[in-house]
KEFI-609202 format. One record per atom (N, C-alpha, C): residue in one letter; chain; x, y, z. Coordinates in nm, 4 decimals. Atoms other than C-alpha are relative to their C-alpha. Layout:
<rec a A <X Y Z>>
...
// end
This chain:
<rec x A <0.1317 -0.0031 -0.0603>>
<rec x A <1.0815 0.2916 -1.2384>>
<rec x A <-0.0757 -0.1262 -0.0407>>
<rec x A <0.0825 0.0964 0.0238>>
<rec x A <0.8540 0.0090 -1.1939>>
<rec x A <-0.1382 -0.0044 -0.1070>>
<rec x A <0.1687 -0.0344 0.0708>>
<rec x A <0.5525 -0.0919 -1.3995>>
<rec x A <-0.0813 0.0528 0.0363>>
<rec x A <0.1213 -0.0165 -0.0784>>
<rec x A <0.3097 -0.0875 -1.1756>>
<rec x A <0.0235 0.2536 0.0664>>
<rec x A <-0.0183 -0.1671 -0.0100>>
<rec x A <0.4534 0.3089 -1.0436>>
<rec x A <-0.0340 0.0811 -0.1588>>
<rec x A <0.0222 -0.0893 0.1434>>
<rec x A <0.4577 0.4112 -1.4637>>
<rec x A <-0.1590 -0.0476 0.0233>>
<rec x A <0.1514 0.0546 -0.0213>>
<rec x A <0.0818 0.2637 -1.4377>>
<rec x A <-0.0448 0.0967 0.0432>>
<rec x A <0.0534 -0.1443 -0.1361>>
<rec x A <0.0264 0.5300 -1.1171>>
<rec x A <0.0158 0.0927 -0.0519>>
<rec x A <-0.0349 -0.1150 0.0451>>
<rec x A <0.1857 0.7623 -1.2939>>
<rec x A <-0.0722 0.0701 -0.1133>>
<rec x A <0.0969 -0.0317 0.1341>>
<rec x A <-0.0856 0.7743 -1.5825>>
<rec x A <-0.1319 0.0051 0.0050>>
<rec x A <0.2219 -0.0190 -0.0161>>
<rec x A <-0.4110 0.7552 -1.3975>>
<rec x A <-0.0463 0.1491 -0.0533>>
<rec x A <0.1082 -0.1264 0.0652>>
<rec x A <-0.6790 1.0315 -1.5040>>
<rec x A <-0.0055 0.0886 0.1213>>
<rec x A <-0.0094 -0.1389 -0.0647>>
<rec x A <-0.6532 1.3565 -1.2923>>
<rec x A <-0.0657 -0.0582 0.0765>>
<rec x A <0.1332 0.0303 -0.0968>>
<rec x A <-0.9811 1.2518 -1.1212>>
<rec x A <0.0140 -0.1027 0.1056>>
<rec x A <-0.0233 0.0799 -0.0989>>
<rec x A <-0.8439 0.9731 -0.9906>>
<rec x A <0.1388 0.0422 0.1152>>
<rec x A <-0.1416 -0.0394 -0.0643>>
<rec x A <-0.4923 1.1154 -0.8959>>
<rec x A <-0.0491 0.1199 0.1213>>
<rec x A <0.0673 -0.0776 -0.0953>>
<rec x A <-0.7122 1.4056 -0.7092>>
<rec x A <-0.0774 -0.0984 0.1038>>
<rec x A <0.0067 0.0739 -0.0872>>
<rec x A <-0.8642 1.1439 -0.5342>>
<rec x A <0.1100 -0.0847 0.1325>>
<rec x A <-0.1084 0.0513 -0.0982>>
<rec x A <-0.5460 0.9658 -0.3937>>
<rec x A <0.0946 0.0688 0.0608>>
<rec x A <-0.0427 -0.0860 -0.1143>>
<rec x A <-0.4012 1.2643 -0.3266>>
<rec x A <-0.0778 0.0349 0.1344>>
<rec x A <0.0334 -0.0764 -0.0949>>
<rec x A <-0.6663 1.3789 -0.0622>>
<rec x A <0.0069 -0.1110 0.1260>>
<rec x A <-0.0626 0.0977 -0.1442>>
<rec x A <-0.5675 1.0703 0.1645>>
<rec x A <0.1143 -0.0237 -0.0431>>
<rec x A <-0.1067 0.0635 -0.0373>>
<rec x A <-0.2604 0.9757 0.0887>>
<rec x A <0.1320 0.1509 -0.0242>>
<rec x A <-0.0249 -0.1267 0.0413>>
<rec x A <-0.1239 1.3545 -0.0487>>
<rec x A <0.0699 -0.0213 -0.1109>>
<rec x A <-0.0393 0.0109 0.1425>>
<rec x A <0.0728 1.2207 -0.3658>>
<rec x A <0.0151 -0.1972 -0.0321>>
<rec x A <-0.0293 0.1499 0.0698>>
<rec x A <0.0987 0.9121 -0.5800>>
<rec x A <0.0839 -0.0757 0.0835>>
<rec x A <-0.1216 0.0984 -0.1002>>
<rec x A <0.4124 0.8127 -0.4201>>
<rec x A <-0.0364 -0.0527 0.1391>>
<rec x A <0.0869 -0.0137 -0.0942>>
<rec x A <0.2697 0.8336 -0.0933>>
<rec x A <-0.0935 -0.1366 0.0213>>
<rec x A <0.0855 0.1512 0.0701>>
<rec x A <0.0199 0.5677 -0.2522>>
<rec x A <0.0780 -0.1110 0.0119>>
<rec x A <-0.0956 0.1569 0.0120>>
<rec x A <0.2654 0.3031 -0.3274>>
<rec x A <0.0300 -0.0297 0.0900>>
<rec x A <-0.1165 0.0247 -0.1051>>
<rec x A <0.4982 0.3512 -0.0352>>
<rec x A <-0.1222 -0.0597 0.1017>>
<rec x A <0.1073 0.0542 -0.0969>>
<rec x A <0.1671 0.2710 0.1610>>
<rec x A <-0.0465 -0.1061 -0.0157>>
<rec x A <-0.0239 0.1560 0.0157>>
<rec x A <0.0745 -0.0403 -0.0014>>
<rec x A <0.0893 -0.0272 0.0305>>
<rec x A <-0.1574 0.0563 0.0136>>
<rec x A <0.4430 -0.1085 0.0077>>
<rec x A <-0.0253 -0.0607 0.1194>>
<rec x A <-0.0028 -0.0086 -0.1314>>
<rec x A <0.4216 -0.0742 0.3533>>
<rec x A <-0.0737 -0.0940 0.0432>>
<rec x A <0.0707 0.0649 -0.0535>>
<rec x A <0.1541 -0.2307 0.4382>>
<rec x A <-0.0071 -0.2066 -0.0233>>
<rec x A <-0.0306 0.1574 0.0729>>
<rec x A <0.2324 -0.5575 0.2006>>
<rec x A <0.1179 -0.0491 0.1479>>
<rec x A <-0.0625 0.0528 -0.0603>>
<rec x A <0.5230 -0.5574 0.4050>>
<rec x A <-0.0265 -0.0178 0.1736>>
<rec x A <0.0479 0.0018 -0.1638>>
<rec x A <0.3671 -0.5478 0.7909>>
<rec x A <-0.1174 -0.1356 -0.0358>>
<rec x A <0.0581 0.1401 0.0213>>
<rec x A <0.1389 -0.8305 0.6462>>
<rec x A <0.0562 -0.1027 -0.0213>>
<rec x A <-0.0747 0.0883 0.0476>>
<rec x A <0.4282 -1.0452 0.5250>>
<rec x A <0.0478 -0.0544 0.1325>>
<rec x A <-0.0598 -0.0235 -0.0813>>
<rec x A <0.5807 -0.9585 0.8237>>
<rec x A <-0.0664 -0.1180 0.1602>>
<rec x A <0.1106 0.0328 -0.1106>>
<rec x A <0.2929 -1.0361 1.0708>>
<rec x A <-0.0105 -0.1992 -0.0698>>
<rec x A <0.0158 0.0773 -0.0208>>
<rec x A <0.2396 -1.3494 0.8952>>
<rec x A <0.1311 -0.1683 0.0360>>
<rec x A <-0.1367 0.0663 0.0051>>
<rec x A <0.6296 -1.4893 0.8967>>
<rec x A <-0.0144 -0.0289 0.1744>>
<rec x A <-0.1125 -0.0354 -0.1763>>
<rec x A <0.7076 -1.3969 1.3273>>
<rec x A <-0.1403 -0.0598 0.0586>>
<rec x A <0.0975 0.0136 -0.1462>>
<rec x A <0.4721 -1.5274 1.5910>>
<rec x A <0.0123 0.1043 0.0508>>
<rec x A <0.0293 -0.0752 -0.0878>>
<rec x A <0.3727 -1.2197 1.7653>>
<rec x A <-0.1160 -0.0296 0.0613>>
<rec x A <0.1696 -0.0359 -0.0675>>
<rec x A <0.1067 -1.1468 2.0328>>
<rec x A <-0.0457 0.0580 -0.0948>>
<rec x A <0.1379 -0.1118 0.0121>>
<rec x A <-0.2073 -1.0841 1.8976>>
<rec x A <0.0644 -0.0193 -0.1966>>
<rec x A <0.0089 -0.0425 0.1391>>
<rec x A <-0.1074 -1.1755 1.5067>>
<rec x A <-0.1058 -0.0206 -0.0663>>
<rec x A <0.1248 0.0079 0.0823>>
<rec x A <-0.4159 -1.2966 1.4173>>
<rec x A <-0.1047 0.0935 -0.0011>>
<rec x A <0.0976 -0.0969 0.0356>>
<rec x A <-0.5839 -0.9741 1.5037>>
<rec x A <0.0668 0.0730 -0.0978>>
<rec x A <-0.0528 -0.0747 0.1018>>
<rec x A <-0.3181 -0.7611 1.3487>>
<rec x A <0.0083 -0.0297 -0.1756>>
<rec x A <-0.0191 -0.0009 0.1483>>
<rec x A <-0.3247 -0.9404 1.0049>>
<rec x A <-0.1539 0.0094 -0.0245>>
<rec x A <0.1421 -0.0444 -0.0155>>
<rec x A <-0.7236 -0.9043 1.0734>>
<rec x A <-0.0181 0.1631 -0.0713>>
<rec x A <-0.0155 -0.1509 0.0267>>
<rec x A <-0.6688 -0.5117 1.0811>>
<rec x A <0.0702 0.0415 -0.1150>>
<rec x A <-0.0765 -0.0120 0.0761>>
<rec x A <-0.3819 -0.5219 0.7981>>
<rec x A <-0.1167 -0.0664 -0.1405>>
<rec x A <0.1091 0.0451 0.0817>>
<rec x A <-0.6465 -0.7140 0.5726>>
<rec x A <-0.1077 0.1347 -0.0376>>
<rec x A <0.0762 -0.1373 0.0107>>
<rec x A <-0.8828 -0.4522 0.6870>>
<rec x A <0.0409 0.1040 -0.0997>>
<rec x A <-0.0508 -0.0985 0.0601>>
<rec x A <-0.7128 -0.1633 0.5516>>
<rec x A <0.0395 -0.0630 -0.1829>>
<rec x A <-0.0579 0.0665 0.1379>>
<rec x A <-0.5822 -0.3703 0.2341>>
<rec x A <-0.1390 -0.0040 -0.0736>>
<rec x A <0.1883 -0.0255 0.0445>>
<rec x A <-1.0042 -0.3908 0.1489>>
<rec x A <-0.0254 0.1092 -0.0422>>
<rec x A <0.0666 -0.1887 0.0213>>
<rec x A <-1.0913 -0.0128 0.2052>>
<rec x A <0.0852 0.0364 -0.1222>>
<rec x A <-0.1082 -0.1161 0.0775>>
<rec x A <-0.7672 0.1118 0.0115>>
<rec x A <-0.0474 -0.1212 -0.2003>>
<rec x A <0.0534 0.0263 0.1448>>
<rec x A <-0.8927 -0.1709 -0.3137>>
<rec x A <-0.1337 0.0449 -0.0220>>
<rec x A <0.1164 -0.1265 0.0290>>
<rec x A <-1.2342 -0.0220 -0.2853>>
<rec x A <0.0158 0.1074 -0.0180>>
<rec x A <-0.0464 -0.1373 0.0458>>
<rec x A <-1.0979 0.2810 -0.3242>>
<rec x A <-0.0062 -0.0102 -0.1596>>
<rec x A <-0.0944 0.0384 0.1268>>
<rec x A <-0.9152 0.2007 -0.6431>>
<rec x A <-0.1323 -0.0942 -0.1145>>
<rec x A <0.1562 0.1144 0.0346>>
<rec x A <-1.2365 -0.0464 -0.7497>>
<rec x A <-0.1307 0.1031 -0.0600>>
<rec x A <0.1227 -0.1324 0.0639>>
<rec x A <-1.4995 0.2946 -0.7236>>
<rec x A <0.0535 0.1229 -0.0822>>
<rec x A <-0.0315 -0.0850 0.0355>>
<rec x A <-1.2455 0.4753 -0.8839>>
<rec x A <0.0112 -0.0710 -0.1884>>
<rec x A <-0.0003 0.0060 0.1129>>
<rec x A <-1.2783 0.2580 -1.2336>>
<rec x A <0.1605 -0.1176 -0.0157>>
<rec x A <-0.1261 0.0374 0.0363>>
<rec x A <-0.9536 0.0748 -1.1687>>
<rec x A <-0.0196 -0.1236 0.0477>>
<rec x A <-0.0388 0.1506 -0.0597>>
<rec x A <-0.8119 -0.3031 -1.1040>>
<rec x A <0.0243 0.0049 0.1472>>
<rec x A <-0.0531 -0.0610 -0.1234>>
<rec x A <-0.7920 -0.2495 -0.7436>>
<rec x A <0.0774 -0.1301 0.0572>>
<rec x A <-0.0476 0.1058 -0.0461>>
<rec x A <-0.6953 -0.6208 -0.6653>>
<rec x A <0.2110 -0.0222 -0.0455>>
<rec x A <-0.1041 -0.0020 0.0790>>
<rec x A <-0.4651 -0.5937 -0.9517>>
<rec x A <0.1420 0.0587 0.0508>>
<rec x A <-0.1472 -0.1136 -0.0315>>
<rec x A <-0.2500 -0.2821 -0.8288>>
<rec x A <0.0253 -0.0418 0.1317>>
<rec x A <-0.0259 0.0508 -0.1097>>
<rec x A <-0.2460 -0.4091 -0.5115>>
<rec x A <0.0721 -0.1166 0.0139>>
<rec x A <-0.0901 0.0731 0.0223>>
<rec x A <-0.1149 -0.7096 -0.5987>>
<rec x A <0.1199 0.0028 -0.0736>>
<rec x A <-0.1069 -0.0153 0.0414>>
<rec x A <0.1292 -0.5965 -0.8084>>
<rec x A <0.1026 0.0573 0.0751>>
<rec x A <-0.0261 -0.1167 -0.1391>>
<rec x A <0.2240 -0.3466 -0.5432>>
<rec x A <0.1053 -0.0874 0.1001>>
<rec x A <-0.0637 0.0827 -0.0730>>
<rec x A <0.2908 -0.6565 -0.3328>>
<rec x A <0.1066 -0.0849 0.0014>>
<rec x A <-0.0918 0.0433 0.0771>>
<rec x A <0.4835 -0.8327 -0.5404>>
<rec x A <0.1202 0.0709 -0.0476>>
<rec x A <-0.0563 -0.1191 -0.0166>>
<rec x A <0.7022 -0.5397 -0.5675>>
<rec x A <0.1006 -0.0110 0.1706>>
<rec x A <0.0132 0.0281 -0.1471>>
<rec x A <0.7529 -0.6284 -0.1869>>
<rec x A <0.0488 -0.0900 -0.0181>>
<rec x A <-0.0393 0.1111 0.0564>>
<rec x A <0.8427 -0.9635 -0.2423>>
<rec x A <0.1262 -0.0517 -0.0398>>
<rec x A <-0.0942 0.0162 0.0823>>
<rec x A <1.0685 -0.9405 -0.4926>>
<rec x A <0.1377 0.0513 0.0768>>
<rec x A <-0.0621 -0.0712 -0.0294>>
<rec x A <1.2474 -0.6786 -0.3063>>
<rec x A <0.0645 -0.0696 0.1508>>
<rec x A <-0.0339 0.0704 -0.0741>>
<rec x A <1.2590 -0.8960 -0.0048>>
<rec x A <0.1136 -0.1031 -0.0058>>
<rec x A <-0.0994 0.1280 0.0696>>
<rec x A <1.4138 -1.2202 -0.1705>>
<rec x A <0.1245 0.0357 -0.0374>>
<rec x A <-0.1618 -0.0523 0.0587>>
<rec x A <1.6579 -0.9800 -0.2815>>
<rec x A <0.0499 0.0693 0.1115>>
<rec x A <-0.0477 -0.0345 -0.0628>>
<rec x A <1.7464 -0.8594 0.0221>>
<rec x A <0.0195 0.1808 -0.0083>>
<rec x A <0.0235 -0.1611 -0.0013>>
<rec x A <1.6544 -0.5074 -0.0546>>
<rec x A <-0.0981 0.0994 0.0949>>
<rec x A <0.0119 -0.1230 -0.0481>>
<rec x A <1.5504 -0.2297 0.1211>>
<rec x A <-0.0695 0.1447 -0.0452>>
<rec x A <0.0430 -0.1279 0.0548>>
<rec x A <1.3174 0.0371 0.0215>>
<rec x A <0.0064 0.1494 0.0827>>
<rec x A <0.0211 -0.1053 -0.0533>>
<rec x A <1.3554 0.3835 0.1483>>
<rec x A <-0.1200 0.0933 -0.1080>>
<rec x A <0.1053 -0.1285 0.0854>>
<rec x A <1.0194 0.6286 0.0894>>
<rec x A <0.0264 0.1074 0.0353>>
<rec x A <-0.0597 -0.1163 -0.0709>>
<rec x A <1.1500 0.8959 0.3166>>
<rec x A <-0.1547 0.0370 0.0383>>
<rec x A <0.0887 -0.0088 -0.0648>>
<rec x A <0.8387 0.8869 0.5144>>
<rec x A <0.0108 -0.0468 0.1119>>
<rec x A <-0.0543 0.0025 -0.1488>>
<rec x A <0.8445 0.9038 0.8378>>
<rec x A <-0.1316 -0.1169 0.0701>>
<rec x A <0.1043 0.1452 -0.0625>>
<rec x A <0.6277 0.6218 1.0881>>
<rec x A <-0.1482 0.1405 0.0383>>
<rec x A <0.1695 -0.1091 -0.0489>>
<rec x A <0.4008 0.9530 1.1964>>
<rec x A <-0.0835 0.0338 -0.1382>>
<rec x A <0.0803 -0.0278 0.1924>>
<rec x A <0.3309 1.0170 0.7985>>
<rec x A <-0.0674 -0.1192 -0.0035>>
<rec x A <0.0501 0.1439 0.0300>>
<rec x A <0.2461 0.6503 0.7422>>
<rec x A <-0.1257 -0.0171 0.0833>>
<rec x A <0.1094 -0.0411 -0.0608>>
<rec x A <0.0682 0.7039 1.0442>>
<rec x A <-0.1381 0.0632 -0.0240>>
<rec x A <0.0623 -0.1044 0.0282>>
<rec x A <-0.1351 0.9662 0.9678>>
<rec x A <-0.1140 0.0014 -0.1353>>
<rec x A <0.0694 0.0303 0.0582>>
<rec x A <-0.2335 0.8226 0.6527>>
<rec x A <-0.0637 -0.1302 0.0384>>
<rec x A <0.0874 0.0954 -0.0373>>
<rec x A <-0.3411 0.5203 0.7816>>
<rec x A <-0.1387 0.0372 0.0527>>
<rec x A <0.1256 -0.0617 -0.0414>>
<rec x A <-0.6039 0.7056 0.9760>>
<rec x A <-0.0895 0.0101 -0.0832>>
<rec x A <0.0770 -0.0732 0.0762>>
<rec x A <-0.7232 0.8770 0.7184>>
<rec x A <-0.0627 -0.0968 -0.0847>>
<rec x A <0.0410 0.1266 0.0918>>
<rec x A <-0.7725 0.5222 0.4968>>
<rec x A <-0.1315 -0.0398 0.1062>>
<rec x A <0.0944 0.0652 -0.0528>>
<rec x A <-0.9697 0.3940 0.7987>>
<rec x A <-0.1320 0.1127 0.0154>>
// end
């Protein structure tokens, strides 16, 4: 297990009740930064239509979810960047994360962030 996950894994109830009621567990948490690090990496590597709104919106969400983390007493830049870097690493290495979350879960919490 990563740092940054043993880190998650030790917040204060208050906060862990917090990230459960949008994201429904810790893990959940990560795999969503994860996620999202990687649709920003993503967006900014490929020429697509329309990337400069989408890394607009991907920014967006990357804000709300460190304010979160920020009113909750924590490094929010910090875990987020570590988060990303996590991403990164995993890239260069040609790895592959499975969260076993499905695109409608990911979905679903995204909403709920915005």
């Amino acid at each position: 297990m990563s740092e940054i996950r043993k880190q998650l894994k030790k917040l204060p109830k208050s906060t862990t009740d917090k990230i459960k009621e949008t994201y429904g567990t810790v893990d959940k948490f990560y795999a969503t930064v994860y996620l999202i690090a990687r649709n920003a990496h993503q967006c900014e590597m490929t020429a697509v239509p329309a990337a400069d709104q989408r890394l607009r919106t991907i920014r967006a969400y990357q804000g709300m979810i460190r304010f979160m983390l920020d009113e909750e007493g924590l490094n929010g830049k910090g875990i987020m960047d570590d988060i990303a870097s996590e991403y990164l690493e995993d890239f260069v290495n040609y790895r592959e994360q499975d969260f076993g979350m499905t695109n409608e879960e990911f979905i679903a919490i995204i909403k709920r962030i915005g």
